[in-house]
C-alpha positions as CSV (number, residue, x, y, z in Angstrom):
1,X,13.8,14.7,-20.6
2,X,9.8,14.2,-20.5
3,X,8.2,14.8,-17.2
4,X,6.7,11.4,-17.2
5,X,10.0,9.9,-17.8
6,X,11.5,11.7,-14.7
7,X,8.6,10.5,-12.4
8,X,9.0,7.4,-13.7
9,X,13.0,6.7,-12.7
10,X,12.1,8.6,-9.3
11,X,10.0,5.9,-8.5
12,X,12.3,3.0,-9.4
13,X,15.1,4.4,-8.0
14,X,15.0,7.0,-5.8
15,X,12.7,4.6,-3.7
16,X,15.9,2.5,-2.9
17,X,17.3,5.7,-1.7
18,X,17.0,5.3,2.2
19,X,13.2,6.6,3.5
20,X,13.3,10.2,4.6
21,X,11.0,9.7,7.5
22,X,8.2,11.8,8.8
23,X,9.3,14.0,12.0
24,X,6.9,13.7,14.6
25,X,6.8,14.3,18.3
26,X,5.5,10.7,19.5
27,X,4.5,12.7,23.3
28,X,1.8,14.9,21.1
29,X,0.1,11.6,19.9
30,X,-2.1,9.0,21.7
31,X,-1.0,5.8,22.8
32,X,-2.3,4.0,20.1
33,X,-0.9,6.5,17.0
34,X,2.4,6.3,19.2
35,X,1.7,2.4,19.3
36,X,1.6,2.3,16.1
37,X,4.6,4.3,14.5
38,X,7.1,2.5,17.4
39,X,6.3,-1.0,16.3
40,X,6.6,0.1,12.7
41,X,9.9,1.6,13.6
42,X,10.7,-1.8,15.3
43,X,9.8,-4.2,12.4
44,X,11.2,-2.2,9.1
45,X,8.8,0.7,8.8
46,X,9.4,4.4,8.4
47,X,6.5,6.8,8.5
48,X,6.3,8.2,5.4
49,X,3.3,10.9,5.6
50,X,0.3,11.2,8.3
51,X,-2.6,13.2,8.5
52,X,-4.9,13.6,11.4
53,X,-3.9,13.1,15.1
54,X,-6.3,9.8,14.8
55,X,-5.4,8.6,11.4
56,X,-8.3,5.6,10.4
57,X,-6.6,4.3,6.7
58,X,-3.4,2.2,7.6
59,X,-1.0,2.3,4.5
60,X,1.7,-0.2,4.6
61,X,4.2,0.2,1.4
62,X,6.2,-3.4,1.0
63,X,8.4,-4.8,-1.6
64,X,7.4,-8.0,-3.7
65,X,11.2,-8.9,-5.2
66,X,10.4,-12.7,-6.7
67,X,6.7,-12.3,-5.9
68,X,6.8,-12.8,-2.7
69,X,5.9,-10.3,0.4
70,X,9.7,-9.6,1.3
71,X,8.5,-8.3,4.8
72,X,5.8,-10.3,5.9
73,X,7.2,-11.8,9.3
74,X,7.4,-8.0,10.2
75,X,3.9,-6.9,8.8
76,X,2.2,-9.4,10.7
77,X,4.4,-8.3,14.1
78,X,2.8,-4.9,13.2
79,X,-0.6,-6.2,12.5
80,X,-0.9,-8.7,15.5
81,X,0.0,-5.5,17.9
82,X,-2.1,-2.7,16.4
83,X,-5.5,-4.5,14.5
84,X,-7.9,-4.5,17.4
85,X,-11.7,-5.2,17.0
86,X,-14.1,-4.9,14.2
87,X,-10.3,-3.3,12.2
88,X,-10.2,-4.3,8.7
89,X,-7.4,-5.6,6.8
90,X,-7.5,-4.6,2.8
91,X,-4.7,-6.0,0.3
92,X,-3.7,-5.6,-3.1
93,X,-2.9,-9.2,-4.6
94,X,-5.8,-10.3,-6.5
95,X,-9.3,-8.9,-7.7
96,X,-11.7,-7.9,-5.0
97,X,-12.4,-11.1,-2.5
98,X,-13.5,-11.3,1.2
99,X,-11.4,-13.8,2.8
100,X,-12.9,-17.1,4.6
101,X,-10.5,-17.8,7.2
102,X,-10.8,-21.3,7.8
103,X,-10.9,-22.0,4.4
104,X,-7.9,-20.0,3.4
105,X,-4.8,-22.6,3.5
106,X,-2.0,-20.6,2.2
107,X,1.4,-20.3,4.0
108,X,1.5,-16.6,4.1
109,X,0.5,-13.3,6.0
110,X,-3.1,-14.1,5.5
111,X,-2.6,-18.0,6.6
112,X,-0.1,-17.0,9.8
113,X,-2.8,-14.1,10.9
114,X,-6.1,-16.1,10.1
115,X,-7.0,-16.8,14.0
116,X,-5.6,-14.0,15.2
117,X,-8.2,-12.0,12.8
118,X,-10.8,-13.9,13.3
119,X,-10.5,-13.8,16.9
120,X,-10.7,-10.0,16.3
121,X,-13.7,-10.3,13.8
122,X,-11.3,-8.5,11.7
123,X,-12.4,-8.9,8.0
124,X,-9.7,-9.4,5.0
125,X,-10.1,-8.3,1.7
126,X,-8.1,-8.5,-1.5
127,X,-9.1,-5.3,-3.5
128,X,-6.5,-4.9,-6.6
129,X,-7.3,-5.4,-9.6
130,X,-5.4,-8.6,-11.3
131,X,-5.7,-7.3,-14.9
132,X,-4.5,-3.8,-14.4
133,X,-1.5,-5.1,-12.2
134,X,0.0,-7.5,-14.3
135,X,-0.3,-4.9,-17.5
136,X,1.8,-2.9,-14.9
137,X,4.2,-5.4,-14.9
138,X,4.3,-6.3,-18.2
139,X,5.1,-2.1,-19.3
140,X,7.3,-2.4,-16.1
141,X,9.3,-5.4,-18.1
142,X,9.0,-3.2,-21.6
143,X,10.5,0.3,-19.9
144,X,13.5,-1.9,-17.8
145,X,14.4,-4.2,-21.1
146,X,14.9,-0.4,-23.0
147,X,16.8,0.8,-20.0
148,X,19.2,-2.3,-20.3
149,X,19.6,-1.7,-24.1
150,X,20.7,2.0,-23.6
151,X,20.6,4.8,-21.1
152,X,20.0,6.9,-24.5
153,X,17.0,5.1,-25.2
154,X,15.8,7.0,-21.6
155,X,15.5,9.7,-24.2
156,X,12.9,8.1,-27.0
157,X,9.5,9.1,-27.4
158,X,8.8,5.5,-26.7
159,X,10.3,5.6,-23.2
160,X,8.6,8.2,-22.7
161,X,5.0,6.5,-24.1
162,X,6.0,3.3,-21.7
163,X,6.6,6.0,-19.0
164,X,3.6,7.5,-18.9
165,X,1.3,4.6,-19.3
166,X,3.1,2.9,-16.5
167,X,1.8,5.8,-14.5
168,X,-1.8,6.0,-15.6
169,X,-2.1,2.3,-14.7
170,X,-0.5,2.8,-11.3
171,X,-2.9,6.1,-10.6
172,X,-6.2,3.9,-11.6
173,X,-5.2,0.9,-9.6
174,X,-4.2,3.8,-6.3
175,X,-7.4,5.0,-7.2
176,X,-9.2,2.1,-6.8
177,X,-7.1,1.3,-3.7
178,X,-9.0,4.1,-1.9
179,X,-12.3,5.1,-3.9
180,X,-13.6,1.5,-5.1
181,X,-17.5,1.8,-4.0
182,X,-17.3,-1.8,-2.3
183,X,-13.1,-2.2,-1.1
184,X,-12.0,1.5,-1.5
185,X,-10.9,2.3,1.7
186,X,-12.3,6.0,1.7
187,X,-15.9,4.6,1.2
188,X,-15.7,2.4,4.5
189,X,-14.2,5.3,6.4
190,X,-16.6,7.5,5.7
191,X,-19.9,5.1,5.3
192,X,-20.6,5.8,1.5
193,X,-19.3,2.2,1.0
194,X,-21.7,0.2,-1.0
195,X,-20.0,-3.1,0.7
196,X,-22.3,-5.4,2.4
197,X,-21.2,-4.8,5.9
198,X,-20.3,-1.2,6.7
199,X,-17.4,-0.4,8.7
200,X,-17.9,0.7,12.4
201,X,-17.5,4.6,12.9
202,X,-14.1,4.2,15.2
203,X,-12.9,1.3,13.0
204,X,-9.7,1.6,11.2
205,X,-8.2,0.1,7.7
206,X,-5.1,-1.3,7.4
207,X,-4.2,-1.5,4.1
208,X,-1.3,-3.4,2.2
209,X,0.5,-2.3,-1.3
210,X,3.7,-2.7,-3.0
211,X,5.7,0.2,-1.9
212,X,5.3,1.9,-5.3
213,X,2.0,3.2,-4.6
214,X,2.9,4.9,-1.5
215,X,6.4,6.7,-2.8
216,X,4.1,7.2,-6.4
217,X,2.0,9.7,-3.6
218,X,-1.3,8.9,-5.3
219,X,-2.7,7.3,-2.5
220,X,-1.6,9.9,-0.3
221,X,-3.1,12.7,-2.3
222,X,-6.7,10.8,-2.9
223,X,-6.6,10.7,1.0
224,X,-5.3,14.0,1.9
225,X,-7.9,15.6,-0.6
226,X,-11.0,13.4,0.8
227,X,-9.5,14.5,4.8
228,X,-9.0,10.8,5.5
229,X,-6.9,11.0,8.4
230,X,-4.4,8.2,7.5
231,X,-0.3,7.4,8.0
232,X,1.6,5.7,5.3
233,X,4.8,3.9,5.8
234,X,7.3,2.5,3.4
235,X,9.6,-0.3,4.2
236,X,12.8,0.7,5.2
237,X,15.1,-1.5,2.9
238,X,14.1,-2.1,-0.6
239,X,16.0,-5.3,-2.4
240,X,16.6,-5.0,-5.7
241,X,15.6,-7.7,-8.4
C-alpha cells in the first residue's frame, strides 16, 4: 500500500482510537502548566505532546462533525480558566480576521467568550485559510466516496493521488497555522511577527484547529523544530459523521 495512503487512514481512523496521553509528572510543572493540563483533563482534553516547562503556543485539537465546534462548552471552560492578560486567542475557521468584540453577534465560542476577552485585552483572530480548507474537504469527500465504493479501491493509484494531496493541503494550511508572517503563531512568540501589534514577551497563544492537524503532527513538528515551547491536546472523544 502507498505511504501516503497509510498516513492518510491513520489519520481518519486511528484518531477515533482513544488518545494515548502524554505522561507527565504534574508536581515538576508550575501552577499555571499544572493549571492548565488539569482543566483540560476536566473538560475532554488529553495532552497530546508538550515541549518546554513554560510552553507559550496553546494547541487545542477539536472535532467539527456537522460543522459545528462539537466541544465548545468545554473549550471555553478551558479558556475562561487559563487566558489571562494581553493572551491571544488564534482559530482556524475563516481567512485571516481580527475579531471586534462588540460587533461579533454570533452564538458561538467567540460570542459566549467576547467580554470575558475583552475584559482581558485578549485579541481573537481567525487565521485559516477558507480556500485551502474547503479544497480539503472537498478531496476529503472524493477519498471517503472511493472508500464506500470498495475497500480495493484503497489500492488505486488514484487513492493514492487523493491521498497525498489531501496531505499537502493539510501540511500548507499547519504551516500557515504556525509560520504565517502576520497570524502564524511562531512569528508572535518569537517577535518576527509582521502583525500590527506584537505580542508581549511572557504572552501566550492559544490556538484552535480541527483535531486533524494535531494527530497529522505537522504542527507539532514546525514547533518542535523552531523550539516553541508549546502543549497540544486532542479531544478525548471523536464522533463520527
Amino acid at each position: 500500500m502507498d505511504k501516503q495512503v497509510k498516513e492518510y487512514l491513520r489519520l481518519v481512523e486511528d484518531i477515533h482510537k482513544p488518545i494515548k496521553e502524554k505522561e507527565i509528572d504534574l508536581n515538576a510543572v508550575g501552577a499555571s502548566v499544572r493549571d492548565l493540563i488539569e482543566s483540560s483533563r476536566e473538560n475532554g482534553f488529553a495532552l497530546y505532546s508538550m515541549q518546554g516547562e513554560n510552553p507559550r503556543a496553546i494547541v487545542y485539537g477539536f472535532s467539527h462533525v456537522g460543522g459545528e465546534m462539537n466541544q465548545e462548552k468545554g473549550l471555553c471552560s478551558i479558556l475562561k480558566k487559563n487566558i489571562c492578560k494581553n493572551d491571544m486567542l488564534l482559530m482556524e475557521g475563516g481567512d485571516p480576521f481580527e475579531v471586534i468584540y462588540k460587533e461579533w453577534h454570533g452564538e458561538d465560542l467567540i460570542g459566549e467568550l467576547g467580554v470575558f476577552l475583552s475584559g482581558k485585552n485578549a485579541r481573537t483572530m481567525l487565521n485559516g485559510n477558507s480556500h485551502l480548507a474547503e479544497f480539503n474537504t472537498y478531496v476529503g469527500n472524493l477519498l471517503y466516496k472511493l472508500d464506500e465504493e470498495s475497500l480495493g479501491n484503497r489500492e488505486s493509484d488514484e487513492f493514492a493521488m487523493f491521498s497525498d494531496l489531501f496531505l499537502s493541503t493539510l501540511k500548507t494550511r499547519d504551516f500557515n497555522f504556525c509560520n504565517n508572517s502576520v497570524t502564524g503563531m511562531i512569528p508572535l512568540i518569537d517577535g518576527s511577527t509582521e502583525n500590527y501589534k506584537k505580542l508581549d514577551v511572557d504572552s501566550r497563544v492559544f490556538q484552535l484547529v480541527g483535531a486533524l492537524h494535531v494527530f497529522s503532527n505537522n504542527i507539532i513538528n514546525y514547533l518542535e523544530k523552531s523550539r516553541t515551547p508549546y502543549a497540544a491536546f486532542i479531544a478525548k472523544e471523536m464522533p463520527r459523521a
